[in-house]
Residue frames relative to the residue before (quaternion, step in Angstrom):
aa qw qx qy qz dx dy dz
X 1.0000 0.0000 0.0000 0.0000 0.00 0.00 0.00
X 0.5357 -0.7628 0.3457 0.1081 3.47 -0.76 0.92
X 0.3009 -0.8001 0.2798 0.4371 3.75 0.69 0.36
X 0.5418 -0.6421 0.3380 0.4242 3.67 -0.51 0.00
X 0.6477 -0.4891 0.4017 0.4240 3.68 -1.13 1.05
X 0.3695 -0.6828 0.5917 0.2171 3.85 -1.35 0.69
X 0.5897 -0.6294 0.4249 0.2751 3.00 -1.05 1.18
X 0.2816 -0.7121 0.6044 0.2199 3.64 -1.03 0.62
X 0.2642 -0.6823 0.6030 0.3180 4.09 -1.22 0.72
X 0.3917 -0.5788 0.6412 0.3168 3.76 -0.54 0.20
X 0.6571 -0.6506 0.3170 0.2106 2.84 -1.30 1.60
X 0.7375 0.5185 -0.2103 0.3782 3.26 1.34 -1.11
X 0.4611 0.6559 -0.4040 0.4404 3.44 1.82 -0.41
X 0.8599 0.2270 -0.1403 0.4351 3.75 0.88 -1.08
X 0.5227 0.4308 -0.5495 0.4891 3.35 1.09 1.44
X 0.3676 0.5683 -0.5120 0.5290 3.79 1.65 0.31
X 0.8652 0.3921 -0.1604 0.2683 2.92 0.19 -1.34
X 0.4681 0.4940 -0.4059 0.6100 3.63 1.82 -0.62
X 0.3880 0.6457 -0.5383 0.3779 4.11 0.50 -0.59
X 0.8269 0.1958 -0.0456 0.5251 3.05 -0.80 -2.52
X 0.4415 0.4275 -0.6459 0.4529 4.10 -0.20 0.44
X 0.8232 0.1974 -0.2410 0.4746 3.76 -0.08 -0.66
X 0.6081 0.3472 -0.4632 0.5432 3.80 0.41 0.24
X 0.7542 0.3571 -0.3941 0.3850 3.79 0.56 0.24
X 0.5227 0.4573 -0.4897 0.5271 3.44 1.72 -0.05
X 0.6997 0.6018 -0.3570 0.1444 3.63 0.64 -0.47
X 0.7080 0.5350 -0.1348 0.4409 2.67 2.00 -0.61
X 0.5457 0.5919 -0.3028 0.5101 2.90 1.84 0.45
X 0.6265 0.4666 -0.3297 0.5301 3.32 1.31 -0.34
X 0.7311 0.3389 -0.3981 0.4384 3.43 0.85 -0.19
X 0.1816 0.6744 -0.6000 0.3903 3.80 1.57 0.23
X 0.7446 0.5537 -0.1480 0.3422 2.78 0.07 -3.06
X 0.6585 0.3734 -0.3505 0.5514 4.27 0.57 -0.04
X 0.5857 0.6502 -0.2620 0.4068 3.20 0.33 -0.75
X 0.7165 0.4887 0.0113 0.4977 3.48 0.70 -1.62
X 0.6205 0.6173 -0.1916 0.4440 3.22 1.43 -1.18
X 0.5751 -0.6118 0.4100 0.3562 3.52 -1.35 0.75
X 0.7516 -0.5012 0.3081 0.2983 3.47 -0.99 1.00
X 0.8761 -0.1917 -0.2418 0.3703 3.10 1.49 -0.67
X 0.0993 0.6014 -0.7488 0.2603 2.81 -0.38 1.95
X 0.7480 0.4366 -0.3008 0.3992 3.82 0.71 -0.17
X 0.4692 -0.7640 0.3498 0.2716 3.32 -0.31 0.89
X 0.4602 -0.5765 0.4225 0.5266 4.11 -0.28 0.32
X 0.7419 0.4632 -0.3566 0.3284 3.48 0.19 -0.86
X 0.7216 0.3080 -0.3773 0.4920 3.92 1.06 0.44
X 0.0948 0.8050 -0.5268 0.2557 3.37 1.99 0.54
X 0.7446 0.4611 -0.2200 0.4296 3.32 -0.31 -2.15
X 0.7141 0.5624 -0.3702 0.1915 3.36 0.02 -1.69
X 0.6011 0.5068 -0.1060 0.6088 3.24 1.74 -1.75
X 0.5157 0.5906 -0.4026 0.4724 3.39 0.30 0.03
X 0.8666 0.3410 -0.0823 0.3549 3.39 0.30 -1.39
X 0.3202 0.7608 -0.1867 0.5327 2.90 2.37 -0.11
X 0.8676 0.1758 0.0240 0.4646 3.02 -0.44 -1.55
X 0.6353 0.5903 -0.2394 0.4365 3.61 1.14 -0.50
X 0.6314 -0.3601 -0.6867 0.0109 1.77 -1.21 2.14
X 0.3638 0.7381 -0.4840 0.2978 3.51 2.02 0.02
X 0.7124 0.3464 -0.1320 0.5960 4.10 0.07 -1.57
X 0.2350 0.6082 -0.7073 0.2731 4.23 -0.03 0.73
X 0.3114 -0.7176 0.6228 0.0169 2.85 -1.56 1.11
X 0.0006 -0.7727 0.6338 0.0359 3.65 -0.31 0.91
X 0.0903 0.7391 -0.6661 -0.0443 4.67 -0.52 0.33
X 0.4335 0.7070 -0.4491 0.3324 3.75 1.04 0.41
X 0.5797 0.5224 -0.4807 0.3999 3.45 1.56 0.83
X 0.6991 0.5105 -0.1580 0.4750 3.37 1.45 -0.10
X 0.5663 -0.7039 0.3104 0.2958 3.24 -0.78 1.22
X 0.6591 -0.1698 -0.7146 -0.1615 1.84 -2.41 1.00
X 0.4969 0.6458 -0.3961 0.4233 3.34 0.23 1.07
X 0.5193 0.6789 -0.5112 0.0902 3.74 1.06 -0.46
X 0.7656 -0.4464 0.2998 0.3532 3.37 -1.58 0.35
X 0.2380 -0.8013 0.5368 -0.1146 2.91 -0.91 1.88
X 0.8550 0.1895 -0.1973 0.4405 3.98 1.33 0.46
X 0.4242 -0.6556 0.5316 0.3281 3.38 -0.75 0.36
X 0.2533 -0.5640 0.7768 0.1201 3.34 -1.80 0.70
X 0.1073 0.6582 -0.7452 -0.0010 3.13 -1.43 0.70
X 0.2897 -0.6223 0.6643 0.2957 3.68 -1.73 0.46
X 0.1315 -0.6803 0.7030 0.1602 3.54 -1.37 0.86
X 0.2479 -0.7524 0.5946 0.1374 3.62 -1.32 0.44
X 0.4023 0.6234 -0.6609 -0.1130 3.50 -1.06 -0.71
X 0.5885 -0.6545 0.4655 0.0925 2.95 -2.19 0.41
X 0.0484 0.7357 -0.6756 -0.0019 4.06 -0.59 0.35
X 0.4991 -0.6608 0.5273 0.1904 2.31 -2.05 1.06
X 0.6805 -0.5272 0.2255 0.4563 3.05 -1.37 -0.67
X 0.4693 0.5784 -0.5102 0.4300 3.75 1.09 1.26
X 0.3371 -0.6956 0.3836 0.5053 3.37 1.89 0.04
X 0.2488 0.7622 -0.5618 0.2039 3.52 0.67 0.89
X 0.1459 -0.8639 0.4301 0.2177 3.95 -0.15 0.89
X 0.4723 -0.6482 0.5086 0.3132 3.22 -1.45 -0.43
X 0.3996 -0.6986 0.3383 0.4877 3.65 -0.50 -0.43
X 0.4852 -0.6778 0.2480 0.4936 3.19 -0.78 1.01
X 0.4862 -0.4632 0.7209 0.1715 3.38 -2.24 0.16
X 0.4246 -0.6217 0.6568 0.0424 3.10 -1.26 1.43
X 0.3162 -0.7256 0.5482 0.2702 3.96 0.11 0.96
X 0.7226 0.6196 -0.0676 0.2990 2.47 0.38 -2.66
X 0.6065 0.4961 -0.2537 0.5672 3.81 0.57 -1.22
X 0.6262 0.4353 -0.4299 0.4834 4.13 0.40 -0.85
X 0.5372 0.7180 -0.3415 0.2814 3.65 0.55 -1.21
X 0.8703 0.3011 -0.0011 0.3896 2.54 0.29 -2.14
X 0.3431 0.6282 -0.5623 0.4140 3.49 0.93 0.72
X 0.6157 0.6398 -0.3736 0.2686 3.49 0.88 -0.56
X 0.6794 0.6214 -0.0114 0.3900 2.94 1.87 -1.17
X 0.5584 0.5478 -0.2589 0.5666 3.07 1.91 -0.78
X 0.8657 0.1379 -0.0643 0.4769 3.57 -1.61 0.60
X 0.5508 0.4313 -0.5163 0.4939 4.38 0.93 0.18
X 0.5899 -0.5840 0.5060 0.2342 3.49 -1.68 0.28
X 0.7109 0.2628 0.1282 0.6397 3.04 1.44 -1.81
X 0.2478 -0.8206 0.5147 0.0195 3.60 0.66 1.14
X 0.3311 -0.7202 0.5472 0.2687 3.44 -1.30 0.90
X 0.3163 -0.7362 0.5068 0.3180 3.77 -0.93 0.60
X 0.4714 0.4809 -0.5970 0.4360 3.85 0.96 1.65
X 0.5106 0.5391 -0.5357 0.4021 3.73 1.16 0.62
X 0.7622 0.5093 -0.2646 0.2993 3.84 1.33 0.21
X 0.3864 0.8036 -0.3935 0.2239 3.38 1.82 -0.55
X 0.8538 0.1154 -0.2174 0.4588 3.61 0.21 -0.55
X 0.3906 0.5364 -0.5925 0.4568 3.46 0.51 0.81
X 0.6458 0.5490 -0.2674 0.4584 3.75 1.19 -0.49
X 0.5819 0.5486 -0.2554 0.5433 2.91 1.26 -1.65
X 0.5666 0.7609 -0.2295 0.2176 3.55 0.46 -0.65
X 0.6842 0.3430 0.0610 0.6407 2.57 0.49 -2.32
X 0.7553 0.3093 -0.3615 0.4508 3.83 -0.26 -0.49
X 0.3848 0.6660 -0.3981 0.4998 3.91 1.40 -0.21
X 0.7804 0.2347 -0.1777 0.5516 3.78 0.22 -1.69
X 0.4686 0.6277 -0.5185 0.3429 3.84 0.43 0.01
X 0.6267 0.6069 -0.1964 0.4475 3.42 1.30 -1.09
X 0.7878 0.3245 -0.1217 0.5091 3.14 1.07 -1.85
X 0.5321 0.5195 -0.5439 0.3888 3.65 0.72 0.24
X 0.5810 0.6122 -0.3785 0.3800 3.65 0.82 -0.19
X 0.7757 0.4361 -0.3075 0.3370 3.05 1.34 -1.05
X 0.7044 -0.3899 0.3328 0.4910 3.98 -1.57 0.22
X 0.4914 -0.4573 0.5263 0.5220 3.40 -1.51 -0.33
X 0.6078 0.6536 -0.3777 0.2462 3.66 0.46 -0.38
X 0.6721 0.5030 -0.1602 0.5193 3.00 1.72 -1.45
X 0.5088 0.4429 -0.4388 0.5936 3.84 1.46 -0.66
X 0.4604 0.5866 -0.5216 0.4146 4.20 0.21 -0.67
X 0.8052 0.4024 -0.2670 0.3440 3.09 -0.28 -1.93
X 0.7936 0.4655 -0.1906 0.3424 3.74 0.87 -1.17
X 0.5408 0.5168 -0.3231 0.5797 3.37 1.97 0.47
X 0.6088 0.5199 -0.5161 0.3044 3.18 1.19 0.48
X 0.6119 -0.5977 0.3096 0.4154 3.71 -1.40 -0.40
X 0.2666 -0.7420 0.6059 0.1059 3.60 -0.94 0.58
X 0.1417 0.8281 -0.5098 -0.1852 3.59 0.06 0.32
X 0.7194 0.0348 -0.0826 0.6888 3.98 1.80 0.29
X 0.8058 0.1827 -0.2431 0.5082 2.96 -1.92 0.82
X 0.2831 0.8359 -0.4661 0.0627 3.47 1.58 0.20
X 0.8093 0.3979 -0.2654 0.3412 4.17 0.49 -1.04
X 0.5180 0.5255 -0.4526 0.5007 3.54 1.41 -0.14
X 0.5347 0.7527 -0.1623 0.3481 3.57 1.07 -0.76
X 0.6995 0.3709 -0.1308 0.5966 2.72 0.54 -2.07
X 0.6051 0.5403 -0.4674 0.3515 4.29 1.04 -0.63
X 0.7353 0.5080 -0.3099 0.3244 3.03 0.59 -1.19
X 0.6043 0.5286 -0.3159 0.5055 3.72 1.34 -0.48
X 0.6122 0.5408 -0.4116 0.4041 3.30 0.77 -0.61
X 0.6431 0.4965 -0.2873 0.5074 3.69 1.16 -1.69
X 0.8815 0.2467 -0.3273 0.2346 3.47 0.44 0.04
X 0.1223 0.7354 -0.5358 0.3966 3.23 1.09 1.42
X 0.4448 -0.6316 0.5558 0.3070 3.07 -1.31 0.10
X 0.2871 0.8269 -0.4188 0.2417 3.53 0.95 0.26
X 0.4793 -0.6897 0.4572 0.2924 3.36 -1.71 0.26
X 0.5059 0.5428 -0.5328 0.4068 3.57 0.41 0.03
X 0.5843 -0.5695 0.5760 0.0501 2.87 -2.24 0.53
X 0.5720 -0.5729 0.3352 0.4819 3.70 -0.64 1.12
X 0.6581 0.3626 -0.4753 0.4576 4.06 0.73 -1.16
X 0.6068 0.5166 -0.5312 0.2876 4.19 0.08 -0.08
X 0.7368 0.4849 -0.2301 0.4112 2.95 0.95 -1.38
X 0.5622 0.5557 -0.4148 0.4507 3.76 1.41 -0.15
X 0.6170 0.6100 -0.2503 0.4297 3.50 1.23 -1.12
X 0.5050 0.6878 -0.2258 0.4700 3.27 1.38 -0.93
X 0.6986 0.4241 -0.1296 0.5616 3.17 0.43 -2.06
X 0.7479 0.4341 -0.3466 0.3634 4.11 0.12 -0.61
X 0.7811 0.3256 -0.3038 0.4377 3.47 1.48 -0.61
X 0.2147 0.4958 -0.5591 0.6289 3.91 1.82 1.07
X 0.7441 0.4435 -0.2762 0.4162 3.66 -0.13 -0.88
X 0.6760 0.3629 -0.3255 0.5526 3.80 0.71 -0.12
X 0.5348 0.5819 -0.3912 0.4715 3.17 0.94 -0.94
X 0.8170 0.3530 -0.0883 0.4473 3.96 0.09 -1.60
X 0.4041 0.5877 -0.4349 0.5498 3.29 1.48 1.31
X 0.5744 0.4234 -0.3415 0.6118 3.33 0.96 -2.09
X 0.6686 0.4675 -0.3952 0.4221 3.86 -0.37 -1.20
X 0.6931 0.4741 -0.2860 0.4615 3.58 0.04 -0.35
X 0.7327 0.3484 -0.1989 0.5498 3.75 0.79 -0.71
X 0.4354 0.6316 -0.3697 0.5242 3.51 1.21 -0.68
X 0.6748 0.6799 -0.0870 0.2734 3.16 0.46 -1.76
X 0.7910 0.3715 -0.0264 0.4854 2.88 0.93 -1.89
X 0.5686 0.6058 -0.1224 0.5429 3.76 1.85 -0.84
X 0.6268 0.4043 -0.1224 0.6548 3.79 1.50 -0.93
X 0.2854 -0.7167 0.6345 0.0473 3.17 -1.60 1.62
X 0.1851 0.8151 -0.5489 0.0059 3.13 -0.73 1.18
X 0.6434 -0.4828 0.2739 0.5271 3.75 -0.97 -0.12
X 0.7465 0.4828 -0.2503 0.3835 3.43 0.85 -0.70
X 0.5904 -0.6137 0.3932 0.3468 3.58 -1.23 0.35
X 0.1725 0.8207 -0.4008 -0.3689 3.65 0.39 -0.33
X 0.0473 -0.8220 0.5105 0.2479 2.58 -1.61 0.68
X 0.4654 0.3922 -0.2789 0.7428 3.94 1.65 0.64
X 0.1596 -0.6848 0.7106 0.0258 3.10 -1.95 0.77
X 0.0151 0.6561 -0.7545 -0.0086 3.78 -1.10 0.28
X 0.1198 -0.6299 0.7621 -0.0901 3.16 -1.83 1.24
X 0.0248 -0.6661 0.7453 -0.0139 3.42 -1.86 0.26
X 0.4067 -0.6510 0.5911 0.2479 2.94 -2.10 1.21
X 0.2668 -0.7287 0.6259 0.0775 3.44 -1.05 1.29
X 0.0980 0.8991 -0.4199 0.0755 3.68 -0.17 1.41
X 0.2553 -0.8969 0.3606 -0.0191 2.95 0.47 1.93
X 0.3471 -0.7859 0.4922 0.1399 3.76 -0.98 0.48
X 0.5408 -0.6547 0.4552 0.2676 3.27 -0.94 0.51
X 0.4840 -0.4723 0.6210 0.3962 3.77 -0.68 0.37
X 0.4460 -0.6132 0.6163 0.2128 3.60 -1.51 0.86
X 0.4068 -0.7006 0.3834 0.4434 4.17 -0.32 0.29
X 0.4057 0.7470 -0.3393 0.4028 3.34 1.11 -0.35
X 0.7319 0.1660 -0.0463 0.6593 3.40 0.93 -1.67
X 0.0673 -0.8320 0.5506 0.0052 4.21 0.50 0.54
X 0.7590 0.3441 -0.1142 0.5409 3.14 0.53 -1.40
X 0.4781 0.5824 -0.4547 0.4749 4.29 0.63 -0.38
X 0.7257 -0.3286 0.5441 0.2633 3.38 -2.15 0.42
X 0.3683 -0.7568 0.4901 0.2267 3.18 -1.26 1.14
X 0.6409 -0.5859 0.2871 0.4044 3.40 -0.98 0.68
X 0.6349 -0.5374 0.3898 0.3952 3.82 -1.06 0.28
X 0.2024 -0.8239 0.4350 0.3016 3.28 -0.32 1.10
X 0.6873 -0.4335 0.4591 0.3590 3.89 -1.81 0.34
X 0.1353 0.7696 -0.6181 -0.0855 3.97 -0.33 0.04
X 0.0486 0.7774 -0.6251 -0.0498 3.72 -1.04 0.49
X 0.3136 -0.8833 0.3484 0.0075 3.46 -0.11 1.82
X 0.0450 -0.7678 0.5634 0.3016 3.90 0.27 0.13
X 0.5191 -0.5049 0.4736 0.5013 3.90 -1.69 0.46
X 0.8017 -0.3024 0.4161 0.3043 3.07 -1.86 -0.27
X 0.2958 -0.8061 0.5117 0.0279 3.35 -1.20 1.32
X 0.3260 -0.6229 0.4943 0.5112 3.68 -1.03 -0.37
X 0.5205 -0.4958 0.5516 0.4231 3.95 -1.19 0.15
X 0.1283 -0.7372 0.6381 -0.1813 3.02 -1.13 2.04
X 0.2184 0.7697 -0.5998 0.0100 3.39 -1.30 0.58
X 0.5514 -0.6989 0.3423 0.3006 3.02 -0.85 1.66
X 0.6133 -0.2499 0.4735 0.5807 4.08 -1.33 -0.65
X 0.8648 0.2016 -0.0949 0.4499 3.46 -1.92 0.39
X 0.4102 0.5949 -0.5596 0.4058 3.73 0.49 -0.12
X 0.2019 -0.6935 0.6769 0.1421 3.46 -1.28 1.52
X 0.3281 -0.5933 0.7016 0.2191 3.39 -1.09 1.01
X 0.7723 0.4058 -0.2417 0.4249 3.53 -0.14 -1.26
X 0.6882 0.4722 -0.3128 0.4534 4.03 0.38 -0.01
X 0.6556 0.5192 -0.3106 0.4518 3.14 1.84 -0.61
X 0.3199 0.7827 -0.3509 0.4024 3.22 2.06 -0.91
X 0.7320 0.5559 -0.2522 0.3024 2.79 0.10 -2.18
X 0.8842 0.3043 -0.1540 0.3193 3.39 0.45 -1.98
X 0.1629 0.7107 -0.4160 0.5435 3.58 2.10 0.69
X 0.8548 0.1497 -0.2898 0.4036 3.37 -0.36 -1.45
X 0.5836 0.4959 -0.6083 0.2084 3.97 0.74 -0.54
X 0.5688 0.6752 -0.3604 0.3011 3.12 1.11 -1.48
X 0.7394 0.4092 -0.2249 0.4850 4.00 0.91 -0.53
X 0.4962 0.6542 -0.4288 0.3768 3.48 1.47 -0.21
């Protein structure tokens, strides 16, 4: 009996496939830098990596000992009208996370801005005090082309794509605020929003039972109410009132 004919690969199957072999070793070696201690990488492939891995391929290992995550992020809002009359702020983050408490099968809208958060201050811990200054001021219009052009002219270290990344997650931020806003009875009209990252610490285990530590707040100034294309006002309503039921 004769053996059967060997399969042929089509030429094009094993230049797809020679392709993603080298676009997946490449992107591991620049993971494997990335990850790496500060110095083992030279400054001058700093940026390059940076602009890489930022903000899609971030690396976070701060769940794993001896280091695991020791604080909460939270986003407060509140709202003012147009006498800059405020509200008190609103614990976003804390509304969320009722979803999470006492379900089996947790919804994954009890987590958005605890994310939105943390990958938010990842951005802004990079930036100068000048450039956090510039992004605590107020904007009451024309407020993110603005806030860009102030930002680009700091003397600071970041790079126009940080400072855009920056500017998009103030801009997401003064959406949630906005819908929050729009979903939340209050006495006032709004017609501006202002929010802050509320970064809370863990008791040390040592001191378990003691007063938690003062948390870190970083406050941005007052925005105008923004909402992106396609943004559901009414679905957000919705997931407002369960979140209060």
């Amino acid at each position: 009996m004769s053996a059967p004919p060997a399969t042929t690969i089509p030429r094009w199957v094993k230049v797809v496939a020679g392709v993603l072999s080298l676009a997946a070793a490449a992107h591991l070696a620049v993971t494997a830098l990335w990850v790496a201690p500060s110095s083992v990488v030279p400054r001058a492939v700093s940026a390059p990596l940076s602009g890489y891995m930022e903000p899609v391929f971030q690396q976070n290992w701060s769940l794993f000992a001896p280091t695991p995550i020791r604080v909460e992020n939270s986003l407060e809002v509140r709202f003012l009208d147009a006498d800059l009359e405020a509200t008190d702020w609103v614990d976003a983050t804390a509304l969320e996370l009722t979803t999470l408490t006492h379900h089996v099968l947790p919804s994954r809208a009890g987590r958005p801005t605890r994310a939105l958060v943390t990958d938010a201050r990842a951005q802004l811990t990079r930036l100068s005090p000048e450039e956090l200054a510039v992004l605590g001021g107020h904007y009451h219009h024309d407020a993110w082309p603005r806030l860009r052009e102030a930002l680009l002219a700091v003397d600071g270290p970041s790079s126009a794509a940080r400072i855009d990344r920056v500017l998009t997650y103030d801009k997401v931020m003064a959406a949630y605020a906005t819908e929050l806003a729009r979903a939340t009875e209050t006495a006032v009209e709004p017609a501006y929003v202002q929010f802050r990252i509320v970064r809370q610490p863990a008791r040390p285990f040592a001191d378990r039972g003691g007063e938690l530590p003062e948390p870190t707040v970083l406050t941005f100034g007052r925005r105008p109410m923004y909402e992106f294309s396609g943004q559901d006002s009414e679905s957000f309503t919705a997931a407002v009132e369960r979140f209060r039921s």
